[in-house]
N, C-alpha and C positions, 0 to 999 in steps of 0.2 A: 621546173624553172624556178631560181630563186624568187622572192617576194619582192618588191618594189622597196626602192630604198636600201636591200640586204645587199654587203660586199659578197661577192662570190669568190674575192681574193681571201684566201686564206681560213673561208669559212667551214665550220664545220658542218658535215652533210647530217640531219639527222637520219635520214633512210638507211645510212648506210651503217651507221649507229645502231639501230632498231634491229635491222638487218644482222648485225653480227650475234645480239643478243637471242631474236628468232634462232638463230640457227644452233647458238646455244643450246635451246631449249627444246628443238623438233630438229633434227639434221635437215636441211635442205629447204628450210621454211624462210621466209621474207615476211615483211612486216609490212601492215595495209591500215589505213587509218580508213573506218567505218562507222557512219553516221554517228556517234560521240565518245567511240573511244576508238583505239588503236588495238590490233589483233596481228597474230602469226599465222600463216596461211601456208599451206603446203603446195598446194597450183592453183597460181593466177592465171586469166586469159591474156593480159596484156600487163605492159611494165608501166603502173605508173612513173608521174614527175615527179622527182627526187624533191623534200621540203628539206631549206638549207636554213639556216638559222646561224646566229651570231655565235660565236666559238668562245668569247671573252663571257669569262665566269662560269663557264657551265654550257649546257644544250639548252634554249628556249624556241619555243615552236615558235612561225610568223602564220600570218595568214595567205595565200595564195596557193594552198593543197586543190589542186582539180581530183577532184574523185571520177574517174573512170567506172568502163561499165567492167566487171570481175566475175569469179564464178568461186565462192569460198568451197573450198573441202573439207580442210581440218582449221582449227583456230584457237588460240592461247590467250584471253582477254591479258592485256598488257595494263593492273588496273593503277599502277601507278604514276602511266605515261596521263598528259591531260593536254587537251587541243588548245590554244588559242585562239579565238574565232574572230577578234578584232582587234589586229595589228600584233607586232612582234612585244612582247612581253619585258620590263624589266630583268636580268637576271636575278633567281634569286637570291638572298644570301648564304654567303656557304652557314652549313649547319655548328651551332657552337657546340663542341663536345659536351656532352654532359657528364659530372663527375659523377668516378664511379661509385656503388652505394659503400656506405660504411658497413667493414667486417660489424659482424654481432659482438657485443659486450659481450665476454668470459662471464660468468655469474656460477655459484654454486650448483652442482648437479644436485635435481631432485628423484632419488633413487625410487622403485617401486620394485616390489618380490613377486615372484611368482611361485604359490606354495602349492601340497597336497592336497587332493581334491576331498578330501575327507574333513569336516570342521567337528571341532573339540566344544571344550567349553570352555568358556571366559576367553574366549579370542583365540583360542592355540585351534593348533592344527591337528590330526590325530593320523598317526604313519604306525604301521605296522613294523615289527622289530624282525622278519623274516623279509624284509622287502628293501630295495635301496630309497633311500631319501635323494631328491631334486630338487635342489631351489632355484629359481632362475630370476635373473634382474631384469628388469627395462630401466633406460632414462628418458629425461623427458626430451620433447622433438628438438630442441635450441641445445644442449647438452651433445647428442647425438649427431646433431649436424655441426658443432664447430670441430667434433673428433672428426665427421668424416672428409671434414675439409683439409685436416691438415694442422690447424689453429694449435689444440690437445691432445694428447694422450693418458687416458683417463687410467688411474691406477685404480686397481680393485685390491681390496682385502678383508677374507670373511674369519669372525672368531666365534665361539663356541660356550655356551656355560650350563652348567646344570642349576635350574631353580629350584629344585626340590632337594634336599640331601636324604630325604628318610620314608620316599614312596615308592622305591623301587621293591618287586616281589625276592623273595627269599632273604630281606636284609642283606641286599650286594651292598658292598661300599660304593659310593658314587663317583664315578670318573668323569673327566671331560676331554671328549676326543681329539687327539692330535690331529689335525685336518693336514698338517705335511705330512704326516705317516702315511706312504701309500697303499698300505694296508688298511688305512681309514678310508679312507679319499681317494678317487681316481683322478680328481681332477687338484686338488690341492685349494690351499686356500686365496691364490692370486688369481680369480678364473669368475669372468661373469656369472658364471654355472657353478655350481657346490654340488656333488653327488660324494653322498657315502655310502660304504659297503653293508651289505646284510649284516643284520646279526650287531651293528657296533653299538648301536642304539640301546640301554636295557630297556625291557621290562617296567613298564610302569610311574618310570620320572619322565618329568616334565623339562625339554632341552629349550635354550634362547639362542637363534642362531640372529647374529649380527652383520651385516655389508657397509664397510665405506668405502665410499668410491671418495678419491680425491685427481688434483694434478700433480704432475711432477713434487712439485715445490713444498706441496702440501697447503697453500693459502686457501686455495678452494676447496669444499668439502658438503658431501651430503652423504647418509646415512637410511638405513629403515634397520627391523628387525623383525621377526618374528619367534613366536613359540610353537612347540611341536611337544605335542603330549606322544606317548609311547606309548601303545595299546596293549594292556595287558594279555596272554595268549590265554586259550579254553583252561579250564581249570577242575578238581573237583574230583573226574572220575576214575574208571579204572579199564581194564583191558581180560575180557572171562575167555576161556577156551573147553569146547565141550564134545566129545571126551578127552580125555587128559591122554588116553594113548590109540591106536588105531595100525591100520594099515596102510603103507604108499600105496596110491593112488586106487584105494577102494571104500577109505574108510573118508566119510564126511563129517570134518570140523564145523561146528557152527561156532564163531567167532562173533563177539561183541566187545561195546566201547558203551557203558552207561555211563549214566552221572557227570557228565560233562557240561560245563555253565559256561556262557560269555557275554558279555554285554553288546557285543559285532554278530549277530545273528542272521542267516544260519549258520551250523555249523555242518560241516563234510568230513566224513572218515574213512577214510588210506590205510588198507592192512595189509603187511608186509612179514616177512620171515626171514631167520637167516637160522644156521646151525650153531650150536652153541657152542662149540669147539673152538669157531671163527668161522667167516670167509663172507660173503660179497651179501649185503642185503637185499633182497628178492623180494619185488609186489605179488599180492593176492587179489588185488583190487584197484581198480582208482580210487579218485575222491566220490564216495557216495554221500546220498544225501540223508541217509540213514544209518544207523549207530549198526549196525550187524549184519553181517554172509554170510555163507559157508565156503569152505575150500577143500582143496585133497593137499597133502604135504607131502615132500620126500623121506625118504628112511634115514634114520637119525633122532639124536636129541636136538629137538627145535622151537625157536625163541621165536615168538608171537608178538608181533610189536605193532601199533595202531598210530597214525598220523593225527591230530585233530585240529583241524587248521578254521578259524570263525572269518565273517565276511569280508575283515581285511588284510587277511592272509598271515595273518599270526597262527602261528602253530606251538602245539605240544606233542613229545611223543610220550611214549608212556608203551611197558612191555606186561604181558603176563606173569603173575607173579612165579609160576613154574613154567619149564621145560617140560613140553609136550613128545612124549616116546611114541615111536611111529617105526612102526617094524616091518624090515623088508621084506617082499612079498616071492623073495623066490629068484628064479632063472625065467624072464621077461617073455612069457609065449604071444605068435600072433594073436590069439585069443585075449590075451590080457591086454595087448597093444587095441585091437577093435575094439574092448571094452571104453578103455580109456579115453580113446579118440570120437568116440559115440555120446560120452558124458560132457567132452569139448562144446558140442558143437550146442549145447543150452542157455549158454551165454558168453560172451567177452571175456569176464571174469572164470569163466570156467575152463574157457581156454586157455585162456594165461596163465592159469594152475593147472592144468594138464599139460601143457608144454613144459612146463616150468618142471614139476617131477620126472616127466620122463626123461627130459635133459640129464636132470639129476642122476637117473637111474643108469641112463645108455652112458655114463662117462663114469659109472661103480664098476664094480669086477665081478656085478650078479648076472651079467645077463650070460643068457642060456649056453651053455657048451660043457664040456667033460672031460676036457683037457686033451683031445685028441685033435690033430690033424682035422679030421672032416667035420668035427663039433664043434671048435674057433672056428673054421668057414663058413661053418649056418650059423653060427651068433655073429660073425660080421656081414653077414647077408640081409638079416634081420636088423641089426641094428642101423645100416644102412638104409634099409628100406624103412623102419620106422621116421630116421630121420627126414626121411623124401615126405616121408605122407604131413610130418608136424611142419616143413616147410611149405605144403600146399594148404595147410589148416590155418598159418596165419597169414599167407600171401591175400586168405580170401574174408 
């Protein structure tokens, strides 16, 4: 029942008010005003009396709620409804908009790099000339959030200089890399990010790589820069092979890399071969941590050539100063295959050079036959079978 005093013509109900909102909020819930505040109730036992309240300005509670006796189930505290407990209430005043806040001043971007994790001396950076170079920018939070609003669109552009002209090894002349060349640069030099390619970098000078970011217009404007020294790679030694001739896959080269220096220590050494004729560079080894192995070679004249790459991935290679003769062993018998594939299994590397010769050998015009009909079918039966057994020697 409305409150004493309260028009019932034309009034707004607040129950029914509350009510549409419950229902809003929980399907099928009505609204219960309970000991000092108002709740959504899922099942009531009984209906209370609707509280009506003046319509003019707004919803205001009065007083005259009879609270009945209920049974709550579920409930939504309602915390911004608030009861009136003695008489009907002023309306409040409507709320005055509050302006809304000012956009951020534009101001200059204050730029920050993000460089090689390797430090130089005198502030520089130290990047290996075998490795890509990554510079990456941050701006600051106010910078960063008027781009992402929409306000700016920050232009970037990175240059490049050489500060040393007379520290690079072998007296190269000094260049400065074309960062639009995309053979420099993969990303160019409009790009938050600057990566260059391997290898652009020389040897031992000292590079200033520079970022300005501005706007459009150019009025705004902020900068950083950095330096990046160039690690010289190992240096010094040489590449031994011992004996200087032998037999495929019986005779045992012991291969060394002395006298190598680097300031990036330690350093790892990669020995590799190819034929000296030409054709495809072939490993004897990974990167060891140790200047010397042994290997077996294929038949041929063959070029002995050793990787030597120091902690930051700068490498030298460097070959024997002779060609190594290595003479082939014949018409390829199972005998000579178990040998081979028996000396495999001693290590990684020995397998790698046992696969690696016999490859060599099963694709020469030595293995076993005599030019007849049934002697090509036992040398393609064997060489087939050799191939089966070198594909279960490195599957494992």
């Amino acid at each position: 029942t409305p409150a004493a005093g309260a028009d019932p013509v034309g009034a707004h109900c607040v129950q029914d008010t509350l009510d549409a909102w419950c229902d809003r909020v929980h399907a099928g819930a009505t609204a219960r005003y309970v000991s000092t505040s108002w709740g959504c109730y899922t099942s009531i036992s009984q209906h209370f009396a609707p509280e009506c309240a003046n319509d003019a300005g707004g919803i205001t509670w009065c007083r005259g709620h009879t609270v009945s006796g209920w049974h709550q189930v579920y409930a939504h505290e309602l915390r911004r409804v608030r009861h009136e407990s003695l008489g009907c209430a002023s309306p409040a005043p409507p709320p005055v908009p509050s302006s809304p806040p000012s956009p951020p001043t534009l101001s200059d971007p204050v730029v920050m790099l993000q460089t090689p994790g390797h430090e130089g001396g005198e502030g520089s950076w130290l990047q290996s000339p075998s490795a890509k170079l990554r510079l990456g920018s941050v701006l600051d939070a106010m910078s960063a959030a008027v781009q992402a609003r929409g306000r700016v669109t920050w232009v970037y552009r990175w240059s490049a200089d050489v500060m040393d002209a007379g520290g690079a090894a072998d007296d190269l002349e000094a260049v400065v890399p074309d960062l639009s060349d995309p053979a420099v640069s993969t990303t160019g030099p409009g790009a938050p990010v600057l990566v260059l390619m391997e290898r652009v970098l020389q040897p031992g000078r000292t590079y200033s790589f520079r970022l300005e970011v501005t706007d459009p217009s150019g009025a705004l404007r902020g900068d950083a820069a950095v330096r990046v020294e160039v690690n010289r790679p190992p240096a010094g030694g040489r590449v031994e092979v011992q004996p200087w001739s032998g037999t495929e896959l019986t005779t045992s080269f012991a291969l060394a890399a002395p006298g190598w220096d680097d300031a990036q220590l330690p350093l790892r050494y990669a020995f590799q071969y190819a034929h000296a004729a030409g054709g495809r560079t072939m490993p004897l080894s990974d990167a060891l941590p140790t200047p010397a192995t042994s290997a077996v070679l294929p038949a041929g004249k063959i070029t002995v050539t050793a990787r030597v790459i120091d902690a930051l991935g700068a490498e030298a290679l460097a070959a024997a100063p002779r060609a190594v003769t290595v003479a082939a062993m014949g018409a390829l018998t199972d005998r000579d295959v178990d040998n081979a594939l028996a000396r495999a299994s001693a290590s990684p590397e020995a397998a790698q050079q046992i696969v690696g010769a016999l490859a060599d050998k099963l694709n020469s015009a030595d293995v076993a036959g005599g030019g007849s009909v049934a002697a090509d079918a036992e040398a393609q039966r064997r060489a087939a079978a050799t191939r089966e057994r070198m594909i279960l020697l490195i599957a494992h």
